[in-house]
C-alpha positions as CSV (number, residue, x, y, z in Angstrom):
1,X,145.1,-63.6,-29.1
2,X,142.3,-63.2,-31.6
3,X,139.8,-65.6,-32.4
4,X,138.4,-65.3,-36.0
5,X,134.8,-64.8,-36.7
6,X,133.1,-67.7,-38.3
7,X,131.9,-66.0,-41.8
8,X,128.2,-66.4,-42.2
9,X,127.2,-69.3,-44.3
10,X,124.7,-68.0,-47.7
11,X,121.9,-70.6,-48.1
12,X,121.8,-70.7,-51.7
13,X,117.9,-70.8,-53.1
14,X,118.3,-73.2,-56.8
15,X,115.7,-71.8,-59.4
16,X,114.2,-75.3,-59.6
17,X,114.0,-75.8,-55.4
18,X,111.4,-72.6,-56.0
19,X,109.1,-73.6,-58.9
20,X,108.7,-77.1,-57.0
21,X,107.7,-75.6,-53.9
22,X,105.1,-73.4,-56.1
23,X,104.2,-76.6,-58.0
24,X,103.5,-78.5,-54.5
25,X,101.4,-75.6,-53.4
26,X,99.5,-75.3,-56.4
27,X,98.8,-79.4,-56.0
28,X,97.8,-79.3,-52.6
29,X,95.6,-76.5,-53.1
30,X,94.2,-78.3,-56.3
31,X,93.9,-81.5,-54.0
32,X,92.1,-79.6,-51.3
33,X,89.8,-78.0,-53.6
34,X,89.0,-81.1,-55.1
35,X,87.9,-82.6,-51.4
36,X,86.0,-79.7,-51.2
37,X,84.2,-80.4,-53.8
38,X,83.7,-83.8,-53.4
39,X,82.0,-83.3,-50.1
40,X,79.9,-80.8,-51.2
41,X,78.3,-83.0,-53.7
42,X,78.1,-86.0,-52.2
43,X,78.1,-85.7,-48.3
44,X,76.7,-82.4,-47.7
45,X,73.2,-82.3,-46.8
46,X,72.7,-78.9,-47.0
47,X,69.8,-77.5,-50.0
48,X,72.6,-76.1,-52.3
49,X,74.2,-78.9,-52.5
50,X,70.5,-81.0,-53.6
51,X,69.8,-77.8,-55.7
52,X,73.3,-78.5,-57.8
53,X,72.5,-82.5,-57.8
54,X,69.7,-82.1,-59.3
55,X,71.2,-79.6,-61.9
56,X,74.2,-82.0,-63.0
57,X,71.9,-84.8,-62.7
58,X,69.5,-82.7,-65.3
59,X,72.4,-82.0,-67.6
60,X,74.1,-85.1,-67.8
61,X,71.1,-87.5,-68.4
62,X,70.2,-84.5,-71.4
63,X,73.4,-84.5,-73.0
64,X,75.4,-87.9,-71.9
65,X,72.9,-90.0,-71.6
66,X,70.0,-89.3,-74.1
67,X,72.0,-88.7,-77.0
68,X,73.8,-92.0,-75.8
69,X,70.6,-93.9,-76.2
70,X,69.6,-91.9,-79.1
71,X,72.3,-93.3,-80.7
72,X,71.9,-96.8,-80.1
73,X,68.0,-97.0,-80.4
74,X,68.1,-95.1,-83.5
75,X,66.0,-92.4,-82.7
76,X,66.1,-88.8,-81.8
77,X,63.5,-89.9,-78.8
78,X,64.8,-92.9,-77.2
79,X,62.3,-92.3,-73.7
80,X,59.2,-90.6,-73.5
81,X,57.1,-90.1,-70.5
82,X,53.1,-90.7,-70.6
83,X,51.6,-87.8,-70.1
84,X,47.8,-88.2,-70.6
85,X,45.5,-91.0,-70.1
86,X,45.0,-91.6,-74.0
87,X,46.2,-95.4,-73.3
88,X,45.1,-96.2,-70.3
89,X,42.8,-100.1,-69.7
90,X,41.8,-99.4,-66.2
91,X,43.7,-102.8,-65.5
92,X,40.6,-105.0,-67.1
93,X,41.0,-106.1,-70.6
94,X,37.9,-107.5,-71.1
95,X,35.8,-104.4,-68.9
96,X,37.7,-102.2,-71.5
97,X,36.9,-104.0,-74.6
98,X,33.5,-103.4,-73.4
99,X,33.8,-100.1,-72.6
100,X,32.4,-97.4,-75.0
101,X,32.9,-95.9,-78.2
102,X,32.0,-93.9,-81.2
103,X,32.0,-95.9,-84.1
104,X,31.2,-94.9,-88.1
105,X,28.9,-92.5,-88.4
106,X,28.4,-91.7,-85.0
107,X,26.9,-94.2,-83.6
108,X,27.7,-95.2,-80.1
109,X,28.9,-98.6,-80.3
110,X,32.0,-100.3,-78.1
111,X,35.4,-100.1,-78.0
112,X,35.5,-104.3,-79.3
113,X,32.8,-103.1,-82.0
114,X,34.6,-100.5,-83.0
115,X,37.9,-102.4,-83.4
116,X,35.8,-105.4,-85.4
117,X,35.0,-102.6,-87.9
118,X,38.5,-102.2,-88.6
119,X,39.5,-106.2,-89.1
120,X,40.4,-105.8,-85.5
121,X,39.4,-109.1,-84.0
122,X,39.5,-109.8,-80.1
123,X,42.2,-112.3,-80.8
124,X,44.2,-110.0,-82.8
125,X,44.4,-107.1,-79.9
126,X,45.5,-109.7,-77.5
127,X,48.7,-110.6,-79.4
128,X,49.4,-107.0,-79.8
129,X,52.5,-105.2,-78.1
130,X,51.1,-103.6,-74.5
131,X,47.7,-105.1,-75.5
132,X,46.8,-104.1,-71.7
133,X,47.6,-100.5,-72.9
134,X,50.0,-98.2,-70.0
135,X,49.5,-95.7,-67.7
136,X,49.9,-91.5,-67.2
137,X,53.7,-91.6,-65.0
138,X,55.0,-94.0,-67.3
139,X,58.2,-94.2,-69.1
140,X,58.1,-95.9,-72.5
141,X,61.8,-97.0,-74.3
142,X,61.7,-96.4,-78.3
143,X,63.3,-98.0,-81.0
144,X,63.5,-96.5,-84.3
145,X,62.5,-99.2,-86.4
146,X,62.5,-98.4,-90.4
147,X,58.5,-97.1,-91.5
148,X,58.1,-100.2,-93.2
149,X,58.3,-102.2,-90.4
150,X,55.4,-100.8,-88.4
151,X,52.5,-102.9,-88.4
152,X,48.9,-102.5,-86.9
153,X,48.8,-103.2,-83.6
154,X,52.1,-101.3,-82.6
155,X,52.5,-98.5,-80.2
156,X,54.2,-95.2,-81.9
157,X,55.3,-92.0,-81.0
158,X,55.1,-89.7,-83.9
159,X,55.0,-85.5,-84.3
160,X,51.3,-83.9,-84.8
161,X,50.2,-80.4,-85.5
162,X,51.0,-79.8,-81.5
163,X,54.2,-79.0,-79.6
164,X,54.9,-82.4,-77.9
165,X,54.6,-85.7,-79.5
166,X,51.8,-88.4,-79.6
167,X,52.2,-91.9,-78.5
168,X,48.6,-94.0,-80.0
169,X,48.6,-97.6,-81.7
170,X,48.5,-98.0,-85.4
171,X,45.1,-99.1,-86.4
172,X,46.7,-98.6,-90.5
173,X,49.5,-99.1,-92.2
174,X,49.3,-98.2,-95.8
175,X,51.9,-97.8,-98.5
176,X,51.0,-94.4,-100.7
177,X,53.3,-93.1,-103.5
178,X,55.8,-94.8,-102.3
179,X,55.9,-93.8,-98.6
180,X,54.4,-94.9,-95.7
181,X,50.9,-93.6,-93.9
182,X,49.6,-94.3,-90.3
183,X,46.4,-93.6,-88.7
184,X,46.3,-94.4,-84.9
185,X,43.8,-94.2,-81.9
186,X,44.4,-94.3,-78.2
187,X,43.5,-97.1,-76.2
188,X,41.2,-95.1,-74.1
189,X,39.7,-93.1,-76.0
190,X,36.2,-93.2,-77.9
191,X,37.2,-92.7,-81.5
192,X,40.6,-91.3,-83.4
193,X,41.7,-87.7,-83.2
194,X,41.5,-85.8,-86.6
195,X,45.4,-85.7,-86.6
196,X,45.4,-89.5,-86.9
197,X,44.1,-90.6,-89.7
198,X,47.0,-89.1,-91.9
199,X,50.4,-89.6,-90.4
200,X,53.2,-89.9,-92.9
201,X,56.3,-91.8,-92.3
202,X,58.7,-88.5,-91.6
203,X,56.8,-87.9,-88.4
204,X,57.3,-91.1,-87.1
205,X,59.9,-90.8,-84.3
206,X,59.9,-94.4,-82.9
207,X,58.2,-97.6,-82.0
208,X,57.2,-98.3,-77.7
209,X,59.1,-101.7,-76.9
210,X,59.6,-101.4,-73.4
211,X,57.5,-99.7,-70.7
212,X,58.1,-98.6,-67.4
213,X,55.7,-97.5,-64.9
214,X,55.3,-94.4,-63.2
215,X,58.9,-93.4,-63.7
216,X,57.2,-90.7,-65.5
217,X,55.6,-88.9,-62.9
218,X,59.3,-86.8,-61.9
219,X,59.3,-85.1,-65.5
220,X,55.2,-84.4,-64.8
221,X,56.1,-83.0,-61.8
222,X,59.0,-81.2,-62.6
223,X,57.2,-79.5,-65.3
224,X,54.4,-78.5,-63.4
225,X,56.7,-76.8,-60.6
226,X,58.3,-74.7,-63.9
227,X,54.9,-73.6,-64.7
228,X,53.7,-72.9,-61.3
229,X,57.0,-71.2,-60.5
230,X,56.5,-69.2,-64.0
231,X,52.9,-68.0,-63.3
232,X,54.1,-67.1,-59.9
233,X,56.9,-64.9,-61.3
């Protein structure tokens, strides 16, 4: 008696049973990669990962978030850090006001006098915007009011025969031809620069309405480790 072979059973592979597969591998790769990652940038300690922080952080506050302000302050400079001690009070209104100057015609006079010669009165100044002036390492928030709105007395950041722009208060206002003129001084200093007596409107970039100190200081230092890392190469 013979006993019949069982014949061997064909497992039958569908088309779709193999482009799911690859599809599931290609997710849980994607997945994995993803976690990867993820853990890189957020967990790991290591200085790569700080290095590439610091990158994305770089590139999304200069293209997300400062044309994002930009936009809804209504200027192409919506923050500017302080970089100089132009405006600086030394935290004493009155030991300021006192302070010295160079008034008309040279002679030395102080900073009140030389304000008073301008229909600058102590009373005025104190009702001004940041009438106690800011500090180097601080961040100042712009709005980009219309030219005709800027009054003496107001903080300004405007563009002057120099690469970086100037933030002074307006000490003039004038109407000239039809456009707008400034002339400006810093708080600190002993007389105007010879840049700011004639400022017209189209290099006005915005007007200081919010201040915030010594946020500043990581763009100062940030650009002094470029240039010491470019005079080193």
């Amino acid at each position: 008696m013979t006993t019949k072979k069982p014949s061997p059973r064909l497992k039958i592979r569908r088309s779709g049973d193999s482009s799911r597969s690859s599809s599931h591998k290609r997710s849980h790769k994607g997945r994995y990669s993803w976690k990867k990652i993820w853990y890189f940038l957020w967990e790991d300690d290591s200085w790569a990962s700080w290095f590439v922080n610091v990158i994305l952080a770089f590139l999304i506050i200069k293209f997300l978030i400062y044309p994002g302000l930009g936009w809804a302050l209504s200027t192409s400079y919506p923050i500017v850090a302080v970089v100089s001690s132009s405006m600086e009070h030394d935290g004493d209104f009155d030991a300021w006001w006192s302070s010295g100057a160079v008034c008309s015609k040279g002679w030395t006079c102080t900073q009140g006098e030389y304000y008073k010669q301008l229909g600058i009165s102590k009373e005025d100044f104190l009702q001004y915007p940041f009438r106690n002036g800011f500090n180097k390492g601080d961040i100042m928030i712009l709005y980009g009011t219309s030219p005709d709105k800027i009054r003496k007395g107001d903080v300004i950041v405007y563009m002057a025969d120099r690469p970086d722009p100037i933030i002074h208060r307006v000490i003039s206002a004038r109407k000239i031809e039809g456009s707008y003129v400034y002339s400006t001084k810093g708080d600190h200093n002993i007389g105007s620069f010879y840049f700011e007596s004639y400022i017209p409107e189209e290099n006005y970039l915005g007007k200081a309405v919010f201040r915030i100190p010594l946020l500043g200081y990581i763009k100062i230092i940030f650009v002094k480790l470029l240039q010491l890392m470019g005079s080193v190469l």
